[in-house]
C-alpha positions in Angstrom: 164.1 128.3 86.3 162.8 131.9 85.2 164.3 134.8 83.1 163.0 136.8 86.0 165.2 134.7 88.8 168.8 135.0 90.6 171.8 134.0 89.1 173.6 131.6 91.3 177.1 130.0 91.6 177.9 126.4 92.3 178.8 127.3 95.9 175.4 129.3 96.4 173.6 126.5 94.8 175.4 123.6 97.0 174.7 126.2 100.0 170.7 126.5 99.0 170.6 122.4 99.0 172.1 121.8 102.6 170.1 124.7 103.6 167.0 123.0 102.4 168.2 119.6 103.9 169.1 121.3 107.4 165.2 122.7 107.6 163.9 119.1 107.2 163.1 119.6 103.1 163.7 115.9 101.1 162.5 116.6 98.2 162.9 119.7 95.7 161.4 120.5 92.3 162.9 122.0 89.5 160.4 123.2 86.9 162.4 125.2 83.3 160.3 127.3 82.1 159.6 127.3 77.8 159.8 129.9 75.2 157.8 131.5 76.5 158.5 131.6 80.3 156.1 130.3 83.4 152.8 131.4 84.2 152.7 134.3 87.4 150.6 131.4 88.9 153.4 128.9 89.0 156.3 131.9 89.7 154.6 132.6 92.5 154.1 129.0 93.9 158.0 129.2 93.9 160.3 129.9 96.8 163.4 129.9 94.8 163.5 131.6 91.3 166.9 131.0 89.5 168.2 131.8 86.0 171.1 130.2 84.4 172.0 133.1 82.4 170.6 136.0 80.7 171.1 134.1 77.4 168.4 131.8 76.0 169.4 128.4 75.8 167.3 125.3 74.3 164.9 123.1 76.5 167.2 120.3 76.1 170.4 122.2 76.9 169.3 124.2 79.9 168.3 120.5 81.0 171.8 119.0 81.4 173.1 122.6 82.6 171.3 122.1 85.5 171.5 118.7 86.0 175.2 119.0 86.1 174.7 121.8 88.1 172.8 119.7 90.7 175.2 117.1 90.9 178.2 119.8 91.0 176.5 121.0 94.1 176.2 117.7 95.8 180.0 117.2 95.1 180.7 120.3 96.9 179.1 119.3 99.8 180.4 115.8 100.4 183.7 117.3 99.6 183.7 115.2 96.3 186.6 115.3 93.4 184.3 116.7 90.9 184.5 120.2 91.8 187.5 122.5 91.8 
């Protein structure tokens, strides 16, 4: 999670994760950067940047964002009752 990263909706997100699954990936990382950001070194160890938003938000915040976020994503794809 980078300033410098794409902006993504639930759908896009849920589509990345059975994308990764399809191509045989089990395990994904999610590293939120600080104050002030990631290292280039880390960025470019990265094959997905994302942002949440162009706003800053707290280190503790932007951690349940996306951990909602991640399970929203699974709920869209098992056809859950979570998401719209």
């Amino acid at each position: 999670m980078c300033i410098e990263g794409r902006q993504k909706s639930s759908e896009d997100l849920a589509e990345e994760f059975a994308d990764s699954a399809i191509s045989g990936i089990s395990s994904i990382v999610f590293i939120i950067g600080g104050s002030w950001g990631l290292s280039d070194e880390v960025k470019s160890l990265s094959s997905i940047k994302l942002s949440m938003s162009k706003m800053t938000f707290p280190h503790q915040l932007a951690r349940v964002m996306l951990c909602e976020q991640i399970y929203r994503a699974f709920q869209i794809n098992s056809n859950g009752k979570y998401h719209k």
